[in-house]
C-alpha positions in Angstrom: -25.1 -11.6 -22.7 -21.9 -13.1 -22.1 -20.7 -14.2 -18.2 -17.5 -15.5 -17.7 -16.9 -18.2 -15.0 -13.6 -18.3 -13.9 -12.2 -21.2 -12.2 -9.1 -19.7 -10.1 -7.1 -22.9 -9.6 -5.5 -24.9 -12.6 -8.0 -27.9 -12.2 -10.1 -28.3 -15.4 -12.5 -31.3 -14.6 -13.7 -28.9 -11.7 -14.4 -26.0 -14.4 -16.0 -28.3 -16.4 -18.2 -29.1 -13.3 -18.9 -26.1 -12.6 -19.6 -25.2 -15.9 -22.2 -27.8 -16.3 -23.8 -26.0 -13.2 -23.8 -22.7 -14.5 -25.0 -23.4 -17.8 -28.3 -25.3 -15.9 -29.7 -22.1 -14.5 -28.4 -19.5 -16.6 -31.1 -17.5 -19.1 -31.5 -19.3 -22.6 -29.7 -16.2 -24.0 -26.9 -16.0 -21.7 -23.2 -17.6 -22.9 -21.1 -19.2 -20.0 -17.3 -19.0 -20.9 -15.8 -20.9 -18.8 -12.5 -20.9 -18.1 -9.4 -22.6 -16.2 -6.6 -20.6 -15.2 -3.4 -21.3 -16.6 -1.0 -20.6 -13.7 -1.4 -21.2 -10.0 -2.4 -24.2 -7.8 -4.5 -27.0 -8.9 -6.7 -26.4 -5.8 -6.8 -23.5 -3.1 -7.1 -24.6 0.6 -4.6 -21.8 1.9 -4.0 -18.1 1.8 -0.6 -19.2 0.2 -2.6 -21.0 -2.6 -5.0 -18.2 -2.6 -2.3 -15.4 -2.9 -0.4 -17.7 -5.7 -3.5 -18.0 -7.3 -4.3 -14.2 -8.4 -2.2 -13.7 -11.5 -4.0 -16.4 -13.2 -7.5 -15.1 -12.1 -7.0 -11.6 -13.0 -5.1 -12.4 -16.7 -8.6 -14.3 -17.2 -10.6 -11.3 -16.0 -7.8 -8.9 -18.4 -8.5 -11.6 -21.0 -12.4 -11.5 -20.7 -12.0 -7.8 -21.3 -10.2 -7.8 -24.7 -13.0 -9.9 -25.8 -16.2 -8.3 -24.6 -17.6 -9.9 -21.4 -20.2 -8.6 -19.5 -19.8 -9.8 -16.2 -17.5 -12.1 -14.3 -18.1 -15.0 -11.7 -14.9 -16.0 -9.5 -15.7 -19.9 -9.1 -13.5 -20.6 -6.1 -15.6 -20.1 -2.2 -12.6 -18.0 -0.8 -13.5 -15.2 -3.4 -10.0 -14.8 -3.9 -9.1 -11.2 -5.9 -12.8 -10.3 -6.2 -11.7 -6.7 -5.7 -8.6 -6.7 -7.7 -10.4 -8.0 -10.2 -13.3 -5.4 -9.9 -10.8 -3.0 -10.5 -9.9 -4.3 -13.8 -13.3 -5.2 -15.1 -16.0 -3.0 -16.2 -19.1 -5.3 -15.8 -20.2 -6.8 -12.6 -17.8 -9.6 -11.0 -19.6 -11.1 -8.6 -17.9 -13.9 -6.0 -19.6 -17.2 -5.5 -19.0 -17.1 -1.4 -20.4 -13.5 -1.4 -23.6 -14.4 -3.8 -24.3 -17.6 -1.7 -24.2 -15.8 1.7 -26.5 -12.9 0.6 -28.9 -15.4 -1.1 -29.2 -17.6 2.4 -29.5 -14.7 4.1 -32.5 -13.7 2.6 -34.4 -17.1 1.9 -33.7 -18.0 5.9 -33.1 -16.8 9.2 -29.3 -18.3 9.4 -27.6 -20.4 7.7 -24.7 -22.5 8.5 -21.5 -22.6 6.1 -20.0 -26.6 5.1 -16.7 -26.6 3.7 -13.6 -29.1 2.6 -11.1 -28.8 5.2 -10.9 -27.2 8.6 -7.8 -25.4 8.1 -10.3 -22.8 5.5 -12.7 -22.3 8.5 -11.1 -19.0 9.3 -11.1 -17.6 5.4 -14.6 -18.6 5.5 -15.6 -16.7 8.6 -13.3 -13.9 7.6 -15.9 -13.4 4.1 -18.8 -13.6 6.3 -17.6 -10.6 8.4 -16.6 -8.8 5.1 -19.7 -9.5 3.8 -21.5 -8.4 7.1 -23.4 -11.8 6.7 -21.7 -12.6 10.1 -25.2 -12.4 12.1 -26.8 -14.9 9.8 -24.1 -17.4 9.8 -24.1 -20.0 12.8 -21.5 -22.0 12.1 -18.6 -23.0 9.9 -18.1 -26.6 9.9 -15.6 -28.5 8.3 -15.4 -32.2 6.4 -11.8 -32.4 6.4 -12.2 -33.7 2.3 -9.3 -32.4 0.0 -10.9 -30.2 -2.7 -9.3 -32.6 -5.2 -11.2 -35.6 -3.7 -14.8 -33.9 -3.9 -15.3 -36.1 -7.1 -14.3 -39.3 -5.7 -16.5 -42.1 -7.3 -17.3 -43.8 -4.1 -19.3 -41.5 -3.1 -17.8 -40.8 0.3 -17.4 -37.2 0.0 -21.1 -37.1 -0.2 -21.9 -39.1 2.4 -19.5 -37.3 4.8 -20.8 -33.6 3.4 -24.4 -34.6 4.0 -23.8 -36.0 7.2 -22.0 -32.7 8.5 -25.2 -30.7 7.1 -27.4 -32.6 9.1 -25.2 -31.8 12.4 -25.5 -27.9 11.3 -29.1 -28.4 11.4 -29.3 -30.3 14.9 -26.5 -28.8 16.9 -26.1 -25.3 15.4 -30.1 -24.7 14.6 -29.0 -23.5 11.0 -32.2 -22.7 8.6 -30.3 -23.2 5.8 -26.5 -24.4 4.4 -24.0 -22.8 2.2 -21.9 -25.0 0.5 -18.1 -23.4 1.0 -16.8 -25.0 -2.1 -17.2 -24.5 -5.5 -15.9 -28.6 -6.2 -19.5 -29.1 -4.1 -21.7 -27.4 -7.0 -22.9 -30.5 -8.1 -24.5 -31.4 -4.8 -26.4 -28.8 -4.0 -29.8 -30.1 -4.9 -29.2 -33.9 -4.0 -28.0 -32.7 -0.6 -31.0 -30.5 -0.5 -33.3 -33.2 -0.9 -31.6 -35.4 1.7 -31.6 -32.9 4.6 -34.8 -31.0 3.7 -33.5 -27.6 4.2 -32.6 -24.6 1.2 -28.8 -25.3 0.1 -27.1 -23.1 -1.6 -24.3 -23.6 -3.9 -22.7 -20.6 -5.1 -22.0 -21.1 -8.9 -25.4 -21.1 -9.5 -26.7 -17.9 -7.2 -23.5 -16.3 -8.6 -24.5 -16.8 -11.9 -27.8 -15.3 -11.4 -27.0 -12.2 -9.6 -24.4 -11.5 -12.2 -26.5 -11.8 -15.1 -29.0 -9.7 -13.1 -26.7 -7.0 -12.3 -25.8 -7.3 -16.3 -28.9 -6.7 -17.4 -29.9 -3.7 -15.3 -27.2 -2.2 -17.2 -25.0 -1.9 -13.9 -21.3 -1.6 -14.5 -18.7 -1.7 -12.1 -17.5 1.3 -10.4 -14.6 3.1 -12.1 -13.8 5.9 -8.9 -12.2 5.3 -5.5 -11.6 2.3 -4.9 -12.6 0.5 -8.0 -10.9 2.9 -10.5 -8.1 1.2 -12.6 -5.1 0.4 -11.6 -2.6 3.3 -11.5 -0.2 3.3 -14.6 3.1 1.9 -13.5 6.1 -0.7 -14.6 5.8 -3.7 -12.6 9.0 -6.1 -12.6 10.7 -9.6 -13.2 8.1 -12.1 -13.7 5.0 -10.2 -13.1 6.4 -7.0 -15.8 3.6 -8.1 -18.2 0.9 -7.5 -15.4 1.9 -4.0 -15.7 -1.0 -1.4 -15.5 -1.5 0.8 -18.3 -3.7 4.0 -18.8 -6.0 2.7 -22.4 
């Protein structure tokens, strides 16, 4: 089986990360491609980055197709193009915000959601309602760390990202925490250990339910809305994301 993990933003020491993750909990005869996208931002904190992000995403998902892959994992919290690239993809593509959610919610009775910075609160409480993981999710609560400085060697960025999943615990009453970035896949089980709760970080449970889905033999749907994209000629820079009918 072959998943593809697909890092939406142009920074490759965070696929690599991730990556690393992936490859620790994925079934001895699964192959992670991992892969950084080419074009875009080198980190997505906004729904400008998200939205600028996309072409890159879905000409790895396009890519991943040509060269038979059997299910995708978008490595980025915000999900971004999960549908789009459904659409495109004939094996499961499963988002790493939408597999950690689901995977809380059924493991504890809430969980609370601890992200980078607080201006992504909103797109994180937006995928809970999508998700209709709204009623599980206490809080989203914010560190205010740059994704880019997740990796800082000091280890501030853990200190601070623990700390904040210990106030989820005492002020909100969350069961469990969601990690809300997919720089924080590295933590997850240190953090666990420090706060003593189930944290989930979504490379890993993404991983997992893709290769699941995979294996059941479970493809993507190809009517309504997941059909591929009508035929059409698409122009200036994007003309060679054109849709085509073969």
């Amino acid at each position: 089986m072959k998943i593809k993990l697909i890092n939406p933003n142009t920074t490759a020491r965070m696929t690599d990360t991730m990556a690393n993750c992936a490859r620790a909990v994925a079934a001895v005869d699964t192959e992670i491609v991992a892969a950084t996208s080419t074009m875009g931002p080198p980190s997505i904190e906004s729904w400008y980055d998200e939205s600028l992000a996309l072409p890159g995403l879905l000409a790895e998902v396009a890519a991943g197709e040509r060269e038979g892959v059997d299910g995708y994992v978008i490595a980025c919290f915000g999900d971004p193009g999960l549908f789009a690239a459904r659409e495109l993809a004939r094996g499961p593509v499963v988002g790493i915000a939408e597999a950690a959610m689901h995977a809380a919610s059924v493991i504890a009775p809430s969980f609370s959601v601890v992200t980078t910075l607080a201006r992504t609160a909103g797109m994180a409480w937006h995928l809970a309602e999508r998700y209709g993981m709204k009623r599980f999710c206490r809080s989203v609560r914010a560190t205010d760390i740059a994704v880019l400085d997740l990796d800082r060697p000091d280890g501030t960025a853990r200190r601070l990202i623990v700390d904040e999943c210990r106030r989820a615990l005492e002020e909100d009453g969350a069961d469990s925490i969601v990690l809300g970035c997919a720089g924080m896949a590295d933590l997850g089980r240190a953090i666990e250990d420090a706060i003593g709760v189930p944290v989930i970080e979504g490379v890993s449970a993404a991983v997992k339910w893709a290769e699941v889905l995979a294996a059941l033999g479970l493809a993507t749907a190809k009517r309504g809305e997941y059909a591929r994209p009508l035929a059409k000629r698409y122009d200036g820079p994007l003309a060679d994301f054109s849709p085509r009918n073969d």
